[in-house]
N, CA and C of each residue as an Amber inpcrd file, in Angstrom:
protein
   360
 -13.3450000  -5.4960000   8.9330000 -12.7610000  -4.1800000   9.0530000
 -11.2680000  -4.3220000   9.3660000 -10.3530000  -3.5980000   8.4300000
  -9.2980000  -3.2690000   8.7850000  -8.5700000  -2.1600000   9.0660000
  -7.0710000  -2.1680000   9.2520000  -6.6320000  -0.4850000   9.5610000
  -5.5940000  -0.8960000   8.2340000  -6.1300000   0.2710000   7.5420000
  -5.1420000   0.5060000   6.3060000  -4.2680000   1.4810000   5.9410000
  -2.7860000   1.7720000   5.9100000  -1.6520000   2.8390000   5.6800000
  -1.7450000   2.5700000   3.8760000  -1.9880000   4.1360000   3.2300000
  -2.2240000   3.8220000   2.1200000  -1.2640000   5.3930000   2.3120000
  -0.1010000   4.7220000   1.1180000   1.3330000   5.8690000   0.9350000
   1.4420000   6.1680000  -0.6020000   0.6680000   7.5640000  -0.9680000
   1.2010000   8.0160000  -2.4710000   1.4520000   9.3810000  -2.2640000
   1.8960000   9.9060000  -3.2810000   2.4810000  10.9490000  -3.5220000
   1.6350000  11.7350000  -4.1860000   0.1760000  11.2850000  -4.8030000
  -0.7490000  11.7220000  -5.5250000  -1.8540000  11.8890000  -4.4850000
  -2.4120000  12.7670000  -4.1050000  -3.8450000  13.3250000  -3.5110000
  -4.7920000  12.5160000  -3.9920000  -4.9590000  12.3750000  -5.2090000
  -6.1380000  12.0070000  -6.2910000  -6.0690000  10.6130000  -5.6220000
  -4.9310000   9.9680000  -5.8940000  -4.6110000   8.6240000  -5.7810000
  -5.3520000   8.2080000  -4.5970000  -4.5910000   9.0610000  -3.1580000
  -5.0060000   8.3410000  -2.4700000  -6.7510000   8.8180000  -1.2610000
  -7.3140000   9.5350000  -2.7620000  -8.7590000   9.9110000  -1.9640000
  -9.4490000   9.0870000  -2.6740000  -8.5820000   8.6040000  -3.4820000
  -9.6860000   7.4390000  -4.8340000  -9.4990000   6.1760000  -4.1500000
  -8.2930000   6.0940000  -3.7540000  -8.4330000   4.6110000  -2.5490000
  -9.1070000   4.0980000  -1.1880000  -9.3170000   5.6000000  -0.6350000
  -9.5710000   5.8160000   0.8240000 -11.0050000   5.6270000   0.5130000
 -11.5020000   6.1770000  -0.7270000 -13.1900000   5.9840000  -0.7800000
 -13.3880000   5.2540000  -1.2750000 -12.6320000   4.1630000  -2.4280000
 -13.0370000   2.8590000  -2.7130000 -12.9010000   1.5360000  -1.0570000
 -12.3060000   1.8100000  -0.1820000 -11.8840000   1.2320000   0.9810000
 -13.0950000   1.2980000   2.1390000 -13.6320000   2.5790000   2.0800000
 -14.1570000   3.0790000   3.4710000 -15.8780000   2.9120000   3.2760000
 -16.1740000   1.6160000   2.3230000 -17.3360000   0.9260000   2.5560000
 -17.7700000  -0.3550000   2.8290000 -16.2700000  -0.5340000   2.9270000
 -16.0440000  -1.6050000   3.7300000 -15.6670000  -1.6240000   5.3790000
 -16.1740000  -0.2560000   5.8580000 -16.0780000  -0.1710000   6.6900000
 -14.0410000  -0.2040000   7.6890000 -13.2820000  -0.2000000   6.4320000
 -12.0000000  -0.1570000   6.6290000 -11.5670000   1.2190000   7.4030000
 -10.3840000   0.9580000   8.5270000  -9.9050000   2.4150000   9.0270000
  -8.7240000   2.8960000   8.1670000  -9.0610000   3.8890000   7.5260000
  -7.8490000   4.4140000   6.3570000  -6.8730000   5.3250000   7.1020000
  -5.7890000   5.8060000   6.8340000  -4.7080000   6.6660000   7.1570000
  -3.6900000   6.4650000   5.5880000  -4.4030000   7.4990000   5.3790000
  -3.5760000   8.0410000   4.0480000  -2.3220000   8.9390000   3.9550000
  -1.3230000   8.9960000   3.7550000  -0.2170000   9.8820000   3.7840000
   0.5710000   9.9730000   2.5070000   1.0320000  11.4270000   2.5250000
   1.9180000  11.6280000   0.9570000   3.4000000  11.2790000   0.7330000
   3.5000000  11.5780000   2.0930000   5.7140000  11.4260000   2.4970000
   6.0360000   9.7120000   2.4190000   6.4770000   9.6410000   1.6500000
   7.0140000   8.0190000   2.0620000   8.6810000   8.2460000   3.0530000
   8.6260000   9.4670000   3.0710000   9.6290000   9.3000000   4.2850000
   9.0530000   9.2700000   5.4330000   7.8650000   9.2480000   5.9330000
   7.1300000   9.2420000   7.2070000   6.2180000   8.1380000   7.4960000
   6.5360000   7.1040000   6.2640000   5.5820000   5.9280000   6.3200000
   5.7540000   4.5960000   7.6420000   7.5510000   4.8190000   8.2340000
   7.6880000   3.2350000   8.9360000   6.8640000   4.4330000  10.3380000
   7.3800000   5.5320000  10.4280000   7.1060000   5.8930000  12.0000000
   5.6120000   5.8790000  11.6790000   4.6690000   6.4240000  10.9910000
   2.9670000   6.4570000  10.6650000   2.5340000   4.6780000  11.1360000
   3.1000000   4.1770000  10.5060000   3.1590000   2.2940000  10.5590000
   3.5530000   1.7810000  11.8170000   4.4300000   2.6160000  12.9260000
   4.8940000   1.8910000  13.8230000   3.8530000   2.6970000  14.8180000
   3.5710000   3.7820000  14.8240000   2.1900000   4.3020000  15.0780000
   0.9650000   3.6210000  15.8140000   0.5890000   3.6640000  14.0110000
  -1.0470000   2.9270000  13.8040000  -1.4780000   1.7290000  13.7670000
   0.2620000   1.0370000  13.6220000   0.0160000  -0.3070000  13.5860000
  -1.3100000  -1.2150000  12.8180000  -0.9380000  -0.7640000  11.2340000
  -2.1730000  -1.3810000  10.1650000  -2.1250000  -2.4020000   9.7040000
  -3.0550000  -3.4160000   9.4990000  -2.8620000  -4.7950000   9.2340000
  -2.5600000  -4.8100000   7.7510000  -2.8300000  -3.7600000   6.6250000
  -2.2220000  -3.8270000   5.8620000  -1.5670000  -2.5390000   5.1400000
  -0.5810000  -2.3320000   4.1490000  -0.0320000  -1.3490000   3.7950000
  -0.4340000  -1.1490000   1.9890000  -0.9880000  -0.1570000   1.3690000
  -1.0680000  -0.0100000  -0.1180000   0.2230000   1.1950000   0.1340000
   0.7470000   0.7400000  -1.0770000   2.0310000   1.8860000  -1.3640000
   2.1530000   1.5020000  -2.9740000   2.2560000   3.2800000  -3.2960000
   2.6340000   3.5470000  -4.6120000   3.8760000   3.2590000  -4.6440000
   4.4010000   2.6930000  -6.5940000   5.7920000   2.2330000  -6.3000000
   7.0230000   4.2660000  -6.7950000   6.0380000   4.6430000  -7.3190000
   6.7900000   5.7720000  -8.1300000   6.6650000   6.7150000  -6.9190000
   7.4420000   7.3410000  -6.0680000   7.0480000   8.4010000  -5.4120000
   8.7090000   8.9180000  -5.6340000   8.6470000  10.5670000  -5.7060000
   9.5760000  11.1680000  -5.4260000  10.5620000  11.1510000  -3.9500000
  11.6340000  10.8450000  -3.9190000  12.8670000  11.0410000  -2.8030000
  12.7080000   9.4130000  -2.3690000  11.7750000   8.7080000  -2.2940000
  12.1490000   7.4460000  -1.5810000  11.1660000   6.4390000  -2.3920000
  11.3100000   5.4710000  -3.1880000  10.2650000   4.7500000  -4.1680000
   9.4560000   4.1340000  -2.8410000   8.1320000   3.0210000  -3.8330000
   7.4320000   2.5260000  -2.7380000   8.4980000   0.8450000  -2.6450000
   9.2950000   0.5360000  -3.2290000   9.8970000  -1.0710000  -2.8760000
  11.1110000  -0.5520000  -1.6790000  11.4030000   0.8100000  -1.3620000
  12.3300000   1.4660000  -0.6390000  11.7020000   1.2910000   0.8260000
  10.1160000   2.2240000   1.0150000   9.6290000   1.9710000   1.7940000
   9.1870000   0.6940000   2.1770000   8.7940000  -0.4960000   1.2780000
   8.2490000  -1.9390000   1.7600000   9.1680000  -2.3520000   2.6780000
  10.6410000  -1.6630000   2.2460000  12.3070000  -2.7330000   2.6100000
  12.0140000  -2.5510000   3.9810000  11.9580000  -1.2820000   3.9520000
  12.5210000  -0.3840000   5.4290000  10.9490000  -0.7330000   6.2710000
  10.4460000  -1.4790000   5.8950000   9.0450000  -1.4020000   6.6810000
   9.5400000  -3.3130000   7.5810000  10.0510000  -3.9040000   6.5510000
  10.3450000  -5.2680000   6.4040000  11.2070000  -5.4460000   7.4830000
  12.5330000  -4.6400000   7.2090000  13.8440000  -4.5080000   8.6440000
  13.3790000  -4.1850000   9.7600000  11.8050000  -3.1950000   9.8300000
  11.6210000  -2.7360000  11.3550000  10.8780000  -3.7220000  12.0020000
  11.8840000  -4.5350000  13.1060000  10.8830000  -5.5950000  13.7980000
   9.4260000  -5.7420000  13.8660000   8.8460000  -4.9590000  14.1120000
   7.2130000  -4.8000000  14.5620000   6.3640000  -4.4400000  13.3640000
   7.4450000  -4.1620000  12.2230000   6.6870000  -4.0870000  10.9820000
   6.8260000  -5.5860000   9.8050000   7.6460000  -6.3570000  10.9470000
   8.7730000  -7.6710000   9.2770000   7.2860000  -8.1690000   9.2750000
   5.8040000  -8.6960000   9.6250000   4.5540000  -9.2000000   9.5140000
   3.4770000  -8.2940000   8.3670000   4.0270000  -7.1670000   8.7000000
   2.9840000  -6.6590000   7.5130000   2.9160000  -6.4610000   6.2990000
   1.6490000  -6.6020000   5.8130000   0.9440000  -6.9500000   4.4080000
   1.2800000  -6.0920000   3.6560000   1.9660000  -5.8980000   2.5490000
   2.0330000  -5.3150000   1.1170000   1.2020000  -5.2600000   0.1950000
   0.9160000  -4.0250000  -0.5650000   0.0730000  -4.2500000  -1.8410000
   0.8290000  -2.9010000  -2.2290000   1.3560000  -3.5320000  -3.2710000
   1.7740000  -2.0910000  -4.2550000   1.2310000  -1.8370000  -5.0730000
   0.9780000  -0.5750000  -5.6510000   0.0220000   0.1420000  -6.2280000
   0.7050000   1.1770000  -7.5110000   0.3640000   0.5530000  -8.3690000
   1.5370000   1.3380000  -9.6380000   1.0460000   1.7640000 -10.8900000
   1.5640000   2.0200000 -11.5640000   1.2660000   2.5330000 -13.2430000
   2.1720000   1.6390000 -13.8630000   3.5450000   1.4500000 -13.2480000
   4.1970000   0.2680000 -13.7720000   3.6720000  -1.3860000 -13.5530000
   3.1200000  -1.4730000 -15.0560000   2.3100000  -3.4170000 -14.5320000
   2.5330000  -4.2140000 -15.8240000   3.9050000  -3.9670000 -16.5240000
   4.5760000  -4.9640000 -17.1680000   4.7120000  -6.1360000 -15.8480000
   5.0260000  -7.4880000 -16.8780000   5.3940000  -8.4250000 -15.8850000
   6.3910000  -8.4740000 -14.7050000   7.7020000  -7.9290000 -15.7690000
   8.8350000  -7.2270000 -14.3710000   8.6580000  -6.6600000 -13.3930000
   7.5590000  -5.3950000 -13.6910000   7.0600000  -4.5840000 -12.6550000
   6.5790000  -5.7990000 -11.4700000   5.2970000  -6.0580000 -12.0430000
   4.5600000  -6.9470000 -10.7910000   5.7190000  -8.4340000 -10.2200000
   6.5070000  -8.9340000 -10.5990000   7.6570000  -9.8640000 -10.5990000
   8.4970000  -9.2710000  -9.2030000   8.6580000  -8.1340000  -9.8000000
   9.8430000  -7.1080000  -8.6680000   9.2920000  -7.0040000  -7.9700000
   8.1910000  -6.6850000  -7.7920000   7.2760000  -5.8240000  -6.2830000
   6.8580000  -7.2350000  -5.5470000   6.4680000  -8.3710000  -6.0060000
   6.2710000  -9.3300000  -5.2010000   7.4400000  -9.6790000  -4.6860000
   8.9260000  -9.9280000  -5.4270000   9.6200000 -10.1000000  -4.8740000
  10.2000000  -9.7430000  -3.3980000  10.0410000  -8.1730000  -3.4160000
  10.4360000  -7.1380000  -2.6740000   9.6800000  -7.7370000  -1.2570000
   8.3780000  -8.3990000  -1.8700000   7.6710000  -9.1080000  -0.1650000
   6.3510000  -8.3760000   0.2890000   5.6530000  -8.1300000  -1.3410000
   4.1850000  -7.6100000  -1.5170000   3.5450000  -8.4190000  -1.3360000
   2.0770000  -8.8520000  -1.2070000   1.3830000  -9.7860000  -0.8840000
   0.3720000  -9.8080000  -2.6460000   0.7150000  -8.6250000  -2.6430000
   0.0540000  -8.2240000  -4.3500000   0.3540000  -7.3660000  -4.4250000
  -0.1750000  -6.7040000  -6.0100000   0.0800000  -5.5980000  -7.2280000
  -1.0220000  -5.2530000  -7.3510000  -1.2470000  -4.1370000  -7.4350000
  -2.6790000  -3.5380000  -7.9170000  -2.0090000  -2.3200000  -9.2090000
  -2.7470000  -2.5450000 -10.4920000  -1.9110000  -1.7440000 -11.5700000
  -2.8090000  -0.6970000 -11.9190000  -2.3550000   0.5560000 -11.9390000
  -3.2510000   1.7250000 -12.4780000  -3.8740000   1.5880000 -13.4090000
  -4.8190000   2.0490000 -14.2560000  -6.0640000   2.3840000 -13.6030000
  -6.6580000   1.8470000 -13.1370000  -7.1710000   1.4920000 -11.7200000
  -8.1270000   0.5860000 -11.3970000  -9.7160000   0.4820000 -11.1010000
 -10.3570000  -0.0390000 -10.6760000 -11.8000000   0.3890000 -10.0900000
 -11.7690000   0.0560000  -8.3870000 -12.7560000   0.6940000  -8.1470000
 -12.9020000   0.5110000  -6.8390000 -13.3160000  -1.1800000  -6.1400000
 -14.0200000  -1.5870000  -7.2380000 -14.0920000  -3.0510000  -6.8500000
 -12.8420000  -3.9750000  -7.3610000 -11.9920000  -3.5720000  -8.0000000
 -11.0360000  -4.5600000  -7.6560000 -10.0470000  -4.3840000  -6.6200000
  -9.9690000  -2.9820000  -6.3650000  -9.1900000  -2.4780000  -4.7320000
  -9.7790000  -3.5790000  -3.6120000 -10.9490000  -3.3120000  -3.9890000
 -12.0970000  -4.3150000  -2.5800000 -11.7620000  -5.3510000  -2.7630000
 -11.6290000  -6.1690000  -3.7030000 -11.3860000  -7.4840000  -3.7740000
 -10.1920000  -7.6520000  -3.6360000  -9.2260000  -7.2680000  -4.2310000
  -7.7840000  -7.3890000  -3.5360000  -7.3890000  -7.4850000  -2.1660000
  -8.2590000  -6.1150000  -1.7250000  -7.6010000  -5.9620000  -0.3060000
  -8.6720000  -7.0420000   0.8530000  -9.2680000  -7.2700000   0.1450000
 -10.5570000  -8.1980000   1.1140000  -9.5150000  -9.9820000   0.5750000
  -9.1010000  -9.9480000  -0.0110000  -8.4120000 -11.1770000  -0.5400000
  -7.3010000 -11.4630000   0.9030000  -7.1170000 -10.0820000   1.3650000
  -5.5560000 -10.1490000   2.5400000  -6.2490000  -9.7800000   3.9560000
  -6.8100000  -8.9240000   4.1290000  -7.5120000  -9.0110000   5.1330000
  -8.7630000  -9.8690000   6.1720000  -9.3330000 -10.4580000   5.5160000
 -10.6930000 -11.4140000   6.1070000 -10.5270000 -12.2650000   6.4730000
Protein backbone atom coordinates (compact mmCIF):
# COMPACT_ATOMS: atom_id res chain seq x y z
CA UNK A 1 0.00 0.00 0.00
CA UNK A 2 0.89 3.34 -0.97
CA UNK A 3 -0.13 7.13 -0.75
CA UNK A 4 -0.60 8.32 -4.24
CA UNK A 5 -0.96 12.33 -5.57
CA UNK A 6 -2.47 11.71 -8.93
CA UNK A 7 -2.62 15.55 -10.82
CA UNK A 8 -4.89 15.91 -14.12
CA UNK A 9 -6.91 18.28 -15.40
CA UNK A 10 -9.38 15.58 -16.70
CA UNK A 11 -12.07 14.12 -14.09
CA UNK A 12 -12.35 11.03 -16.34
CA UNK A 13 -8.62 10.71 -16.16
CA UNK A 14 -8.22 10.82 -12.84
CA UNK A 15 -11.37 8.52 -11.57
CA UNK A 16 -9.99 5.99 -14.20
CA UNK A 17 -6.69 6.03 -12.22
CA UNK A 18 -7.94 6.27 -8.69
CA UNK A 19 -10.03 3.01 -9.51
CA UNK A 20 -7.46 1.23 -11.44
CA UNK A 21 -5.10 2.04 -8.07
CA UNK A 22 -7.55 1.48 -5.16
CA UNK A 23 -7.34 -2.45 -5.41
CA UNK A 24 -4.40 -2.42 -4.53
CA UNK A 25 -5.34 -1.21 -1.62
CA UNK A 26 -3.36 2.24 -2.52
CA UNK A 27 -4.30 5.73 -0.60
CA UNK A 28 -5.30 8.00 -3.63
CA UNK A 29 -5.62 11.93 -3.49
CA UNK A 30 -6.58 13.03 -6.76
CA UNK A 31 -6.55 16.75 -7.70
CA UNK A 32 -7.30 18.94 -10.90
CA UNK A 33 -5.10 22.32 -10.18
CA UNK A 34 -1.56 21.63 -10.88
CA UNK A 35 -1.15 24.88 -9.24
CA UNK A 36 -2.02 23.25 -5.86
CA UNK A 37 -0.01 20.12 -6.42
CA UNK A 38 3.62 21.01 -4.30
CA UNK A 39 1.36 22.40 -1.17
CA UNK A 40 -1.30 18.94 -1.63
CA UNK A 41 2.38 16.99 -1.78
CA UNK A 42 3.93 18.84 1.06
CA UNK A 43 0.65 17.98 2.84
CA UNK A 44 0.11 14.32 2.26
CA UNK A 45 3.41 13.56 1.82
CA UNK A 46 2.90 10.56 -1.08
CA UNK A 47 5.42 8.10 -1.86
CA UNK A 48 4.54 8.53 -5.29
CA UNK A 49 3.25 11.27 -7.75
CA UNK A 50 1.18 10.37 -11.37
CA UNK A 51 0.93 13.73 -13.22
CA UNK A 52 -0.55 14.50 -16.52
CA UNK A 53 1.96 16.22 -18.82
CA UNK A 54 -0.80 18.52 -20.81
CA UNK A 55 -2.66 20.53 -18.20
CA UNK A 56 -3.81 24.06 -18.72
CA UNK A 57 -1.81 27.25 -16.83
CA UNK A 58 1.07 25.05 -15.50
CA UNK A 59 2.21 21.64 -17.65
CA UNK A 60 2.89 18.38 -15.67
CA UNK A 61 7.19 18.63 -16.32
CA UNK A 62 6.43 22.36 -14.63
CA UNK A 63 4.92 20.76 -11.69
CA UNK A 64 7.62 17.62 -11.45
CA UNK A 65 10.39 20.81 -11.45
CA UNK A 66 8.76 22.67 -8.73
CA UNK A 67 8.06 19.43 -6.79
CA UNK A 68 12.02 18.54 -7.34
CA UNK A 69 13.31 22.28 -5.86
CA UNK A 70 10.97 21.77 -2.75
CA UNK A 71 13.34 20.14 -0.21
CA UNK A 72 10.93 17.57 1.29
CA UNK A 73 9.68 16.85 -2.11
CA UNK A 74 13.62 16.51 -4.21
CA UNK A 75 12.90 12.22 -3.11
CA UNK A 76 9.72 11.81 -4.75
CA UNK A 77 8.64 9.39 -7.37
CA UNK A 78 7.42 10.55 -10.81
CA UNK A 79 5.22 8.91 -13.30
CA UNK A 80 3.94 11.00 -16.00
CA UNK A 81 0.94 10.29 -17.57
CA UNK A 82 0.29 11.58 -21.22
CA UNK A 83 -1.25 11.31 -24.69
CA UNK A 84 2.09 12.56 -25.81
CA UNK A 85 4.27 8.98 -26.18
CA UNK A 86 6.44 9.65 -29.22
CA UNK A 87 9.97 8.83 -28.14
CA UNK A 88 10.79 12.61 -27.37
CA UNK A 89 7.81 12.74 -25.32
CA UNK A 90 8.82 9.77 -22.98
CA UNK A 91 12.88 10.96 -23.44
CA UNK A 92 11.78 14.53 -21.99
CA UNK A 93 9.66 13.43 -19.13
CA UNK A 94 12.31 11.01 -17.87
CA UNK A 95 14.65 13.51 -18.24
CA UNK A 96 12.72 16.08 -16.25
CA UNK A 97 13.33 13.19 -13.23
CA UNK A 98 10.18 10.75 -13.83
CA UNK A 99 10.75 7.40 -12.64
CA UNK A 100 8.39 6.45 -15.76
CA UNK A 101 5.83 7.28 -18.57
CA UNK A 102 2.62 5.86 -18.68
CA UNK A 103 1.06 6.77 -22.41
CA UNK A 104 -2.69 7.22 -23.01
CA UNK A 105 -4.76 4.97 -23.53
CA UNK A 106 -3.99 2.71 -20.95
CA UNK A 107 -5.49 -0.27 -18.92
CA UNK A 108 -5.79 -0.57 -15.51
CA UNK A 109 -3.30 -3.37 -15.29
CA UNK A 110 -0.58 -1.68 -16.71
CA UNK A 111 -1.16 1.44 -14.22
CA UNK A 112 -0.78 -1.56 -11.52
CA UNK A 113 2.19 -2.76 -12.84
CA UNK A 114 3.90 0.38 -13.35
CA UNK A 115 3.09 1.82 -10.22
CA UNK A 116 3.72 -1.55 -8.23
CA UNK A 117 7.18 -1.53 -10.30
CA UNK A 118 8.02 1.95 -7.87
CA UNK A 119 6.34 1.32 -4.92
CA UNK A 120 6.96 -2.40 -3.32
Amino acid sequence: MARILIIDDSQADLNFLAAALRPANHVITAITDPEAAVDTALRDQPDLAMIDVVMPGRSGYDVARAMKRTPELSNLKVIFVSSKGNDTDVKWGLRQGAVDYVVKPYTPEQVLGIVSRHVN
